[in-house]
C-alpha positions as CSV (number, residue, x, y, z in Angstrom):
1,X,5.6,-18.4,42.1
2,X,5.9,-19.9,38.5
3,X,6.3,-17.3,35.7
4,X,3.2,-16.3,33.9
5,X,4.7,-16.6,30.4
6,X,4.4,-20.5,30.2
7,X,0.3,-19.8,29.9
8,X,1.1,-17.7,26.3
9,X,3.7,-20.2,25.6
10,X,1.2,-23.1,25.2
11,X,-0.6,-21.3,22.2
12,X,1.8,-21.0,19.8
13,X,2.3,-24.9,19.2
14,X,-0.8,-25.7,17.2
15,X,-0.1,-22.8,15.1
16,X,3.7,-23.7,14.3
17,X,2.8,-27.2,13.8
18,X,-0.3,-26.8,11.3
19,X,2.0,-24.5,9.1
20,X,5.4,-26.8,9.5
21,X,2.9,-30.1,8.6
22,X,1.7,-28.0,5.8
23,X,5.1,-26.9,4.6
24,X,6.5,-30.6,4.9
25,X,3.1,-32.7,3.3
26,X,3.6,-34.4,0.2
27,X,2.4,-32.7,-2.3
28,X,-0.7,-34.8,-3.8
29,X,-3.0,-32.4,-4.6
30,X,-3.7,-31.2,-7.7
31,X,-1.8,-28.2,-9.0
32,X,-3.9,-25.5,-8.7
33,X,-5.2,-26.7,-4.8
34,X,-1.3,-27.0,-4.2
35,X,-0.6,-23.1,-5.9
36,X,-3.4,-21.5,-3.9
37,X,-2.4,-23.7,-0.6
38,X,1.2,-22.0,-0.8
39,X,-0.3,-18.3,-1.7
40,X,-2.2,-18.5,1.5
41,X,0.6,-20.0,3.6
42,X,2.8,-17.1,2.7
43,X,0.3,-14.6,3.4
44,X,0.1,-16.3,6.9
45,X,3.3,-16.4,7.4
46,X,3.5,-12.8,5.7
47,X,1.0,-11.1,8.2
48,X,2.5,-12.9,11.5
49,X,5.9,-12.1,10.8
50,X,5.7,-8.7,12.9
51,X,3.9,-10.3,15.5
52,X,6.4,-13.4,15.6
53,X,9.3,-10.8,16.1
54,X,7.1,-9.0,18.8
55,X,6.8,-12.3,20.3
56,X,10.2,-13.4,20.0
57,X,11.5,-9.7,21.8
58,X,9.2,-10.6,24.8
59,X,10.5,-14.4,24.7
60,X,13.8,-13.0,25.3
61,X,13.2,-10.8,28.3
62,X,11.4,-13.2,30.0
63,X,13.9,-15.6,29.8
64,X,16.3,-12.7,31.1
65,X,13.6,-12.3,33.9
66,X,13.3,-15.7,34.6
67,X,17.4,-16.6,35.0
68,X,17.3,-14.0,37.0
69,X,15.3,-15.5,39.5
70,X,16.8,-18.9,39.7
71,X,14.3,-20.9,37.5
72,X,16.6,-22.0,35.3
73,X,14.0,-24.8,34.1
74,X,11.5,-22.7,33.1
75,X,13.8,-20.5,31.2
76,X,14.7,-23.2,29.4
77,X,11.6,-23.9,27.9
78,X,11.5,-20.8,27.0
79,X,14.6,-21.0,25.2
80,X,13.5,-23.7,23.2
81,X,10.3,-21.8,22.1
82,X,12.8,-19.4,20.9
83,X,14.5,-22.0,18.5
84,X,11.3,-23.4,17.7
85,X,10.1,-19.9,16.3
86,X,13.5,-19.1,14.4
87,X,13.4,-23.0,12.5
88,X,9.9,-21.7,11.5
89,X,11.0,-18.8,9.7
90,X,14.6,-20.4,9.2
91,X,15.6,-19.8,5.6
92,X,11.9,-19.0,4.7
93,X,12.5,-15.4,2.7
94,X,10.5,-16.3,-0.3
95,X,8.1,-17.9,1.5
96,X,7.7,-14.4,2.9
97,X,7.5,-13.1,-0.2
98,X,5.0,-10.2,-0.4
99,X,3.1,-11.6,-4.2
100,X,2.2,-9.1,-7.1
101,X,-1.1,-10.4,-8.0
102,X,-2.3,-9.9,-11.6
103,X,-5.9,-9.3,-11.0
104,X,-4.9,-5.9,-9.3
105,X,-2.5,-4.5,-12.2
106,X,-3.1,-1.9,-14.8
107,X,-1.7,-3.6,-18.0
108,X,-0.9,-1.5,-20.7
109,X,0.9,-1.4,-24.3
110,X,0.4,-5.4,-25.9
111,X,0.9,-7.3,-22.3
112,X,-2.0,-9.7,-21.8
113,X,-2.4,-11.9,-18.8
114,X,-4.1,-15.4,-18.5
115,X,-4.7,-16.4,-14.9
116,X,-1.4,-15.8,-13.1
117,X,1.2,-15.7,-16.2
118,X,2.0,-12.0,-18.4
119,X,2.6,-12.7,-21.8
120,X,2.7,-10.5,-25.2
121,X,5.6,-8.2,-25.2
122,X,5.6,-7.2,-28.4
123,X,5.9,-3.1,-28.4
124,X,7.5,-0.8,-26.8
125,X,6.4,0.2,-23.3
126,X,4.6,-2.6,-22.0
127,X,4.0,-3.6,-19.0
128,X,2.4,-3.9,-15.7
129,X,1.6,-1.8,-13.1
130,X,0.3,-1.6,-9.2
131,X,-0.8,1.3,-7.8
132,X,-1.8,2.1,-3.9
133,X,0.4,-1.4,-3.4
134,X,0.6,-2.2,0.6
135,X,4.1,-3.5,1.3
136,X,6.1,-3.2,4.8
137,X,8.5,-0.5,4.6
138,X,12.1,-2.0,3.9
139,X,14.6,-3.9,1.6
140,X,13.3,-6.3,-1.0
141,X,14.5,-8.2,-4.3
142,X,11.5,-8.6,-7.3
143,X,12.0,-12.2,-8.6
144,X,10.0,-14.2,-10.8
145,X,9.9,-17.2,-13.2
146,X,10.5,-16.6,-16.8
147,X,10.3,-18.2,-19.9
148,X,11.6,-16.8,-23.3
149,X,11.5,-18.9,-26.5
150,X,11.2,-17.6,-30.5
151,X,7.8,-17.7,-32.5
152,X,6.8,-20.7,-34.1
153,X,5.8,-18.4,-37.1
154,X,8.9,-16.1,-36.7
155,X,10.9,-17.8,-39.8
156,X,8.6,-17.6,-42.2
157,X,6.6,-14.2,-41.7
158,X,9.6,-11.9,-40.1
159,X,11.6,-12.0,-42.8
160,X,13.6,-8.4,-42.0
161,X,16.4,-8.6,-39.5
162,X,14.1,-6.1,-37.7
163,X,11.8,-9.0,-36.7
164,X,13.9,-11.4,-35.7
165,X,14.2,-13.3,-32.6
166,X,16.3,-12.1,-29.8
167,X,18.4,-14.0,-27.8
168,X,17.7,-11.3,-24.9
169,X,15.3,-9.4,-23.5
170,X,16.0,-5.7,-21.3
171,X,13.4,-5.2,-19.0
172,X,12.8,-2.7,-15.7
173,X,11.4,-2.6,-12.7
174,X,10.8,0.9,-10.3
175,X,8.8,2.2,-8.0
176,X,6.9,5.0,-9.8
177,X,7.0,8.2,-7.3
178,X,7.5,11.8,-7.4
179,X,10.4,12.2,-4.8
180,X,13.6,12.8,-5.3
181,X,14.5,8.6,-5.0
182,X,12.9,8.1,-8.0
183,X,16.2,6.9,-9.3
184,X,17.1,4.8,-6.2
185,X,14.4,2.4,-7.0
186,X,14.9,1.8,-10.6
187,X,16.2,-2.1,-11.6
188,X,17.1,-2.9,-15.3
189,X,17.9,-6.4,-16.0
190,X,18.4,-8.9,-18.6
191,X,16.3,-11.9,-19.5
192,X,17.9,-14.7,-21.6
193,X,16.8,-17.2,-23.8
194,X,15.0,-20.5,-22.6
195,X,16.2,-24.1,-23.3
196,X,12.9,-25.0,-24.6
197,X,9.7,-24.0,-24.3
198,X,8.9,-25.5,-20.9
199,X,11.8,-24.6,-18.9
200,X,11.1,-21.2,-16.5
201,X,14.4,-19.7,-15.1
202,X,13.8,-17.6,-11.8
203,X,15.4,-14.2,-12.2
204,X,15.9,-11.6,-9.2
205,X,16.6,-8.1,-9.5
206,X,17.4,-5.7,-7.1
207,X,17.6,-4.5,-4.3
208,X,14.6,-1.8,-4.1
209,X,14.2,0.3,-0.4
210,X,10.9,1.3,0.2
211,X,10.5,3.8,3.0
212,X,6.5,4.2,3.2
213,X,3.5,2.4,2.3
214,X,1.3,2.1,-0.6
215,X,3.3,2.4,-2.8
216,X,3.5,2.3,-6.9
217,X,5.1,-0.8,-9.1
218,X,5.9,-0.8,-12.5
219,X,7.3,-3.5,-14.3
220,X,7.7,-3.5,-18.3
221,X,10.0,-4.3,-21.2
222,X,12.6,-1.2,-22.3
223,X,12.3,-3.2,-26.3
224,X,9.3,-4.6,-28.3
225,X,10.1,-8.4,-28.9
226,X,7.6,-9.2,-31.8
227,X,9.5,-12.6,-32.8
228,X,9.7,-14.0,-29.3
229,X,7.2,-15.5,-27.2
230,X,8.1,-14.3,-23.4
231,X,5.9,-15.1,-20.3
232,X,6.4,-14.7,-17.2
233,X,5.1,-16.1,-13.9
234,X,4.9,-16.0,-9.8
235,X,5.9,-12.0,-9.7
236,X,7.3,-11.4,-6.0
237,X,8.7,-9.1,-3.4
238,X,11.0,-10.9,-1.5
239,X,12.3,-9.2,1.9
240,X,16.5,-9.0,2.1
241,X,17.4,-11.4,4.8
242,X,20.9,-10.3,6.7
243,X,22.6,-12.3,9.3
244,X,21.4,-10.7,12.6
245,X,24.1,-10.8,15.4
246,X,24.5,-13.6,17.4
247,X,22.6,-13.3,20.7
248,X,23.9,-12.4,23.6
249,X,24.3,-14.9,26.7
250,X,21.0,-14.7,29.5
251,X,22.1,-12.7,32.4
252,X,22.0,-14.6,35.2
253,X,20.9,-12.4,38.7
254,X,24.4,-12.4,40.1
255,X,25.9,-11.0,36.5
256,X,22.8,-8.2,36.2
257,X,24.0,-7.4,40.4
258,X,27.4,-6.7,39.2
259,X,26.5,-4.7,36.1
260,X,24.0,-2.6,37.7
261,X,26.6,-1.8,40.7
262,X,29.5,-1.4,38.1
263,X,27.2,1.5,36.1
264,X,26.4,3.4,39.5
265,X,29.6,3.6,40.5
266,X,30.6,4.8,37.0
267,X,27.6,7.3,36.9
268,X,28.8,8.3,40.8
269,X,32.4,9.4,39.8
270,X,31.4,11.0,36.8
271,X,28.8,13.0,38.4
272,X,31.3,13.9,41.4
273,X,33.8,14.8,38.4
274,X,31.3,16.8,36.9
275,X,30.2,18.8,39.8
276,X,34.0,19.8,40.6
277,X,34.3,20.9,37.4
278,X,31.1,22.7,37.6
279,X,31.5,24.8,40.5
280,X,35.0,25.8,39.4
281,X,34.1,26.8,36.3
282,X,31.8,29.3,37.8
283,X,34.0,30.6,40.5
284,X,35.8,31.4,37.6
285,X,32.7,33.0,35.9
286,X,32.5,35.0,38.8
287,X,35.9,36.2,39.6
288,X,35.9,37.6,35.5
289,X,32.5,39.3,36.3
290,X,34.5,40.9,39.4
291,X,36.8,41.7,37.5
292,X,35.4,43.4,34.7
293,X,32.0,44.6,35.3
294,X,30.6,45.2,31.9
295,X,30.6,41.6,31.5
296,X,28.6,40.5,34.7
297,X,25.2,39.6,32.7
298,X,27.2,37.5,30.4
299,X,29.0,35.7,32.8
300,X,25.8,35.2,34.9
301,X,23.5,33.9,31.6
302,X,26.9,31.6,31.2
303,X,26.4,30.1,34.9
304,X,22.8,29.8,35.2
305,X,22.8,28.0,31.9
306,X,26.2,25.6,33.3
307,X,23.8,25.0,36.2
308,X,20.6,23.7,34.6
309,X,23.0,21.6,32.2
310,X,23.9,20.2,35.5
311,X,20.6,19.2,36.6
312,X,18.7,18.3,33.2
313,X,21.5,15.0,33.6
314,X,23.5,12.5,35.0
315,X,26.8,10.4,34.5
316,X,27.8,9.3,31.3
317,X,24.7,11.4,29.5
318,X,25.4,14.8,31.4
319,X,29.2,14.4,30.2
320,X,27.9,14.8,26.9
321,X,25.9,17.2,27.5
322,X,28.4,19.7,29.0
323,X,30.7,18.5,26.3
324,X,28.7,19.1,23.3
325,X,27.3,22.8,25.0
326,X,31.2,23.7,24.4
327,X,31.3,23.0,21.0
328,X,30.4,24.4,17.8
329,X,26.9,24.6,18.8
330,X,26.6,26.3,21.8
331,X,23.7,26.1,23.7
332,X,22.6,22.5,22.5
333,X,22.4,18.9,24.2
334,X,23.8,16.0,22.3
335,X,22.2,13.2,22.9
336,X,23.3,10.2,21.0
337,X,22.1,6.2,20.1
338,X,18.4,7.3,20.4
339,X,15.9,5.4,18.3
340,X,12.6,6.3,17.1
341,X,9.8,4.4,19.6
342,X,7.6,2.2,18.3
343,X,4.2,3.4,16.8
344,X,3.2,6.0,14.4
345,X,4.8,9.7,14.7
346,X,1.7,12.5,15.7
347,X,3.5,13.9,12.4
348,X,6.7,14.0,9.6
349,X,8.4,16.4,12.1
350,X,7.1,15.3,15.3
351,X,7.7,12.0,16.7
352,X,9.2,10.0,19.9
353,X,12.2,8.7,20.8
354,X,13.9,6.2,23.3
355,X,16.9,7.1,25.1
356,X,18.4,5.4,27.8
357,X,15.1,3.9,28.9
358,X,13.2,7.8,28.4
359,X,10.7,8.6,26.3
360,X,11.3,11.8,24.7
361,X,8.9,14.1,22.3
362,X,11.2,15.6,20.0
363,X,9.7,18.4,17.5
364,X,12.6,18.9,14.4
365,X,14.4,22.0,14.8
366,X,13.4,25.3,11.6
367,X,10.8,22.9,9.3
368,X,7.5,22.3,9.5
369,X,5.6,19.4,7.7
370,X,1.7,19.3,6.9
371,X,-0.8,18.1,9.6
372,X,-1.9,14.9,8.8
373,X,-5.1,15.5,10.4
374,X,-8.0,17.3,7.7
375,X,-8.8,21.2,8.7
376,X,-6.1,21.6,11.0
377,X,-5.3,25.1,11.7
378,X,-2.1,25.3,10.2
379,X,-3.1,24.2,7.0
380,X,-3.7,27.6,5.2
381,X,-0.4,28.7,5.7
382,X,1.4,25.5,5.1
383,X,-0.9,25.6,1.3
384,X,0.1,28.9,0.7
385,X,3.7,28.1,1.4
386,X,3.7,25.5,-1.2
387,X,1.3,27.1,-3.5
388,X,-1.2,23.9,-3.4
389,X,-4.6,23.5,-2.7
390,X,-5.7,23.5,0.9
391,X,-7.3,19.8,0.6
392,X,-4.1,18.7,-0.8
393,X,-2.3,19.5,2.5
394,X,-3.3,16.2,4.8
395,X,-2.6,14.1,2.3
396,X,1.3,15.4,2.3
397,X,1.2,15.4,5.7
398,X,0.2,11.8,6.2
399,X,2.6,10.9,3.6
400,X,5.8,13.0,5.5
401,X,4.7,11.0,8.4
402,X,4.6,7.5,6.6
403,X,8.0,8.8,5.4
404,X,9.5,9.8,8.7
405,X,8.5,6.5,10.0
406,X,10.2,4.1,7.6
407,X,12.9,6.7,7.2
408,X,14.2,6.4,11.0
409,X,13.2,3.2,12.0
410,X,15.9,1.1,13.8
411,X,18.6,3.9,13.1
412,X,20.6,5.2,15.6
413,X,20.0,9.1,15.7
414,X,21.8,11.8,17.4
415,X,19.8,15.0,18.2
416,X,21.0,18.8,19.5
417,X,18.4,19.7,21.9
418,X,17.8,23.2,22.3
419,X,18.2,23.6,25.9
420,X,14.9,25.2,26.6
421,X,11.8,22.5,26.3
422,X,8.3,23.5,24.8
423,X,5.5,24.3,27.1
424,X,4.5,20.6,26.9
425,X,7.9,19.6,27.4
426,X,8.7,18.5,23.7
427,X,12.2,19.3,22.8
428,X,12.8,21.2,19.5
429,X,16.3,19.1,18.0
430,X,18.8,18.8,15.0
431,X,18.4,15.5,13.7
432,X,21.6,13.2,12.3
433,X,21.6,9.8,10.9
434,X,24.9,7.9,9.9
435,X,25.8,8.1,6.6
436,X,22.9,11.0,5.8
437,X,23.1,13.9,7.9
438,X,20.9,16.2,9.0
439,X,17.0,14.4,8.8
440,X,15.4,18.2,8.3
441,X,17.4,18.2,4.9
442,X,16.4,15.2,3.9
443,X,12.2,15.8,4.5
444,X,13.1,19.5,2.2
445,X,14.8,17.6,-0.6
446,X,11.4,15.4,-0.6
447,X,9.1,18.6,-0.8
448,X,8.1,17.5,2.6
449,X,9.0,20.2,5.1
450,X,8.8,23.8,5.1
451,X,11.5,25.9,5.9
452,X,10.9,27.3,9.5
453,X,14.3,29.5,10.5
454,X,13.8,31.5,14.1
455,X,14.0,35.4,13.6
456,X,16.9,37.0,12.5
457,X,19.5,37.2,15.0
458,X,23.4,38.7,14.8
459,X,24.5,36.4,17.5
460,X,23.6,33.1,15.9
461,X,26.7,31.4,15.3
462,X,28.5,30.3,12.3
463,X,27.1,26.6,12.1
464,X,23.8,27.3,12.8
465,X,23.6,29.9,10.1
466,X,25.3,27.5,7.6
467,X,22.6,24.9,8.2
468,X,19.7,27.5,7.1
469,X,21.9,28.3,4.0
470,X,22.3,24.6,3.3
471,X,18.6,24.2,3.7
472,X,17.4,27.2,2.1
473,X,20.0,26.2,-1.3
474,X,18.2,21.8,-1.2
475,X,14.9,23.8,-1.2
476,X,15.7,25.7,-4.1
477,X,17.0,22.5,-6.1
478,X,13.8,20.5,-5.0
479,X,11.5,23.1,-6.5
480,X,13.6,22.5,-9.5
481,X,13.8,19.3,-10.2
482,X,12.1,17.5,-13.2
483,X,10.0,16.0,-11.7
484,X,9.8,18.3,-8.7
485,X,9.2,16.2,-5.3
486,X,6.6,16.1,-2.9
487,X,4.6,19.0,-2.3
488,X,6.1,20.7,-5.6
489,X,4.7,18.5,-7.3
490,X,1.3,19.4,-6.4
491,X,2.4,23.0,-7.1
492,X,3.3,22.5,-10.3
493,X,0.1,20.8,-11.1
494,X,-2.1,23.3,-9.1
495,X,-0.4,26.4,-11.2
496,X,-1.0,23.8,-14.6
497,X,-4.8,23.9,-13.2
498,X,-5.0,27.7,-13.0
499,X,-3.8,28.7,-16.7
C-alpha cells in the first residue's frame, strides 16, 4: 500500500511556486507596489516559517518510514520535496525579517517620520519606540538603511564649533524591560557619514536574544546632531541563521533491524549487570543489619529504596539512576538530554519534558511561580509574598511561563528527580542547563519564583542545603537591584502607590 504522505505532498507546490515566481519577477512595478509586494512576502514567509519546519520534521520521518519499507521511489520524492523547501528558505534571513513598522512607534524627543523613513535627530534622547511588540522568541540582528549627510544651512547659521556637522553619529538599540537582562540586550553602534545625499548604507547591530514575547524596542540617538540631516529607513529584526548539522543518512529497514537489536542487547547486559549488583548490595545491607542491630531500619529504608531504583528503570537510564543516587545528592534520579516538549508549559515552574521517547511532568524543585490563570487559589499568598497587588499576580505568572518557554527550548536539560512522584505522578526536579546552572536560580534572579524550601530538616545534606543558601542570597540581590526585576518591580511600585 502506497504511503499516505504523497496526498500532503501535492499541496505545497503551488504555494512554493507563487512565492519563488514572485521572488524571481522582474521588477516593473512602480516603487511603492514593488515595497508593499516584498513587506507582504516576508510576512508570508514570516508566518509559515514554523509550519515549514513542522513540515520539514514530518518530511523526514516519513522518508525514514518509507525506506524502511522498501519504497525507495517514493522516498525519493520525498527527498526532493525536502530540497525543494530548504532552496525556498535558502539564504532568505532578511527576507524573514520580522519589520519595525513606523505607524506602531511612540516617537519622542525631535524624531519625525514621513511614511516609512525617521528623520530629525537633533536633541538629545530621541528616538523610537515599540511597545507590546510580537516577535518569535530567539536570536536576531536590527539592520537598517541609513543615510547621514550635513545641513545645507549648517555653514552659515552654526557658526560655533558646538553646531557643527559630525562625521559620526552614536546611536542604541535595547529591549526596554525590567529583568535583570536589561543589559544583555543593549547594542550601541556607530553611523558614518554618507557619500552624498542619496546613498543609504545598511548597518546591522547586534546580536539581541529575546526569550518571551511581546516584547519592548527602543531605538534612539545617545547625541543631538543639529547640523546633520540623518534618516533612516526599512528598520528590521533579522533572525541569526547558523549552519545546522548535516543530516544524517535514511535508515534503511535492515540498518534500523540491526540498531534496534544492538540497543537490546546493550539494555539486556546492563540490566543483568545491574541486578547482580543489586541483590549483592543488599545481602550486604542485610548481613550489617545482622550484624549490628541498631542499624536494621537504616539498612532496610537503604534496600527498599535500591529496590524501587531498580524498577522505576532500565539499561543505560537505570545505570544512571543508581549512579547518581550514590552521589552527592542522595536520593535523586539523574536523568539527562531531556528537552522541554513542544507546547506551552501549564506554568513558569511546571512544564513537560521528553526523555527517551517519555513524556514526563516535571514540577521545579523549592520555587513557586504565579498561576497564570486569574483567581487561582494560590494567588493570595504568592501577592503577599511579593508584596504586590493580587491582580498583578496572573500577569507574572503568564509572563514566567512565556519566559520558561523560550528559556528551555531546544536545550538539553538534566533534572534530579526526587524519588517519590506527586499524587498525579508529576515529578518535583533540580533543573540544569549547560553553561547556566540550576533553572530555579535563574526564574529568582528574574523576580519570577518564590522561594519554596521543604521544612527544616538536620539530615538534609550538604549540597542540598547550599542550593537554598545560593537561592536565598540571588533573592536578596534581585530585590536589590536598580531596577529590581520581575515581581519586585511591581513591589516597589505598589509600596510607591501606598505612601
Amino acid at each position: 500500500m502506497k504511503h499516505p504522505l504523497p496526498v500532503l505532498l501535492r499541496v505545497l507546490p503551488a504555494l512554493a511556486g507563487t512565492v519563488l515566481h514572485a521572488q524571481t519577477a522582474a521588477p516593473a512595478d512602480p516603487q511603492a507596489l514593488t515595497t508593499a509586494r516584498a513587506a507582504f512576502l516576508r510576512q508570508v514567509m514570516t508566518d509559515s516559517q514554523l509550519l515549514t519546519e513542522q513540515y520539514a520534521r514530518a518530511l523526514a520521518k516519513a522518508e525514514v518510514d518509507v525506506a524502511a519499507t522498501g519504497d525507495y521511489e517514493e522516498a525519493r520524492a520525498i527527498r526532493q520535496r525536502l530540497e525543494q523547501l530548504k532552496a525556498l528558505y535558502a539564504g532568505t534571513a532578511s527576507s524573514l525579517a520580522t519589520p519595525l513598522p513606523l505607524a506602531q512607534a511612540r516617537l519622542s524627543g525631535s524624531t519625525q517620520s514621513a511614511g516609512e523613513m525617521l528623520s530629525g535627530w537633533r536633541s538629545n534622547g530621541s528616538g523610537a519606540e515599540w511597545t507590546n511588540f510580537r516577535v518569535v522568541p530567539g536570536r536576531y540582528h536590527l539592520e537598517f538603511e541609513v543615510n547621514m549627510s550635513d545641513s545645507p544651512v549648517a555653514g552659515s547659521i552654526y557658526a560655533s564649533s558646538k553646531f557643527q556637522p559630525q562625521q559620526s553619529a552614536l546611536f542604541e538599540f535595547n529591549e526596554v524591560t525590567l529583568l535583570g537582562n536589561a543589559s544583555d540586550n543593549r547594542r550601541t553602534f556607530e553611523i558614518t557619514r554618507s557619500t552624498d545625499e542619496t546613498t543609504f548604507t545598511t548597518v546591522r547591530a547586534g546580536p539581541l536574544t529575546f526569550t518571551h514575547s511581546p516584547v519592548s524596542l527602543h531605538f534612539g540617538n545617545k547625541a543631538g546632531y543639529p547640523a546633520n540631516i540623518i534618516r533612516i529607513r526599512n528598520l528590521r529584526l533579522v533572525p541569526v541563521t547558523e549552519e545546522n548539522a548535516a543530516p544524517a543518512t535514511p535508515a534503511t529497514a535492515a540498518s534500523t533491524t540491526i540498531l534496534q537489536q544492538s540497543t537490546a542487547a546493550l539494555n539486556a547486559a546492563l540490566d543483568a549487570a545491574k541486578k547482580a549488583a543489586d541483590a549483592s548490595y543488599i545481602e550486604a545491607l542485610q548481613s550489617l543489619a545482622a550484624a549490628k542491630p541498631v542499624l536494621k531500619k537504616q539498612t532496610e529504608a537503604e534496600a527498599r529504596r535500591v529496590e524501587k531504583l531498580g524498577q522505576q528503570r532500565t539499561g543505560i537510564a537505570g545505570i544512571h539512576a543508581v549512579a547518581s543516587s550514590s552521589g552527592s545528592f542522595a536520593g535523586f534520579e539523574n536523568i539527562t538530554e531531556a528537552y522541554l516538549a513542544e507546547g506551552e508549559p501549564l506554568a513558569g515552574d511546571r512544564f513537560q519534558v521528553v526523555h527517551e521517547g517519555r513524556t514526563l511532568q516535571v514540577r521545579l524543585l523549592w520555587v513557586n511561580c504565579a498561576s497564570p490563570e486569574e483567581n487561582d487559589p494560590g494567588e493570595a499568598a504568592f501577592a503577599k509574598y511579593f508584596g504586590i497587588d493580587d491582580e498583578d499576580v496572573a500577569g507574572i505568572g503568564r509572563y514566567a511561563r512565556e519566559f520558561t518557554a523560550g528559556f528551555l527550548r531546544d536545550k538539553p536539560l538534566r533534572l534530579l528527580v526526587r524519588p517519590d512522584p506527586d499524587q498525579d505522578g508529576t515529578l518535583a526536579a533540580l533543573v540544569f542547563l549547560p553553561d547556566v546552572g540550576l533553572f530555579q536560580n535563574v526564574l529568582i534572579d528574574h523576580g519570577l519564583a518564590a522561594i519554596s524550601p521543604p521544612p527544616t530538616d538536620s539530615r538534609r545534606n550538604a549540597p542540598e542545603k547550599a542550593l537554598l543558601t545560593t537561592m536565598d542570597a540571588r533573592e536578596r540581590a534581585a530585590k536589590k537591584r536598580k531596577p529590581a526585576p520581575g515581581a519586585w518591580a511591581l513591589a516597589s511600585a505598589a509600596q510607591g502607590g501606598r505612601k
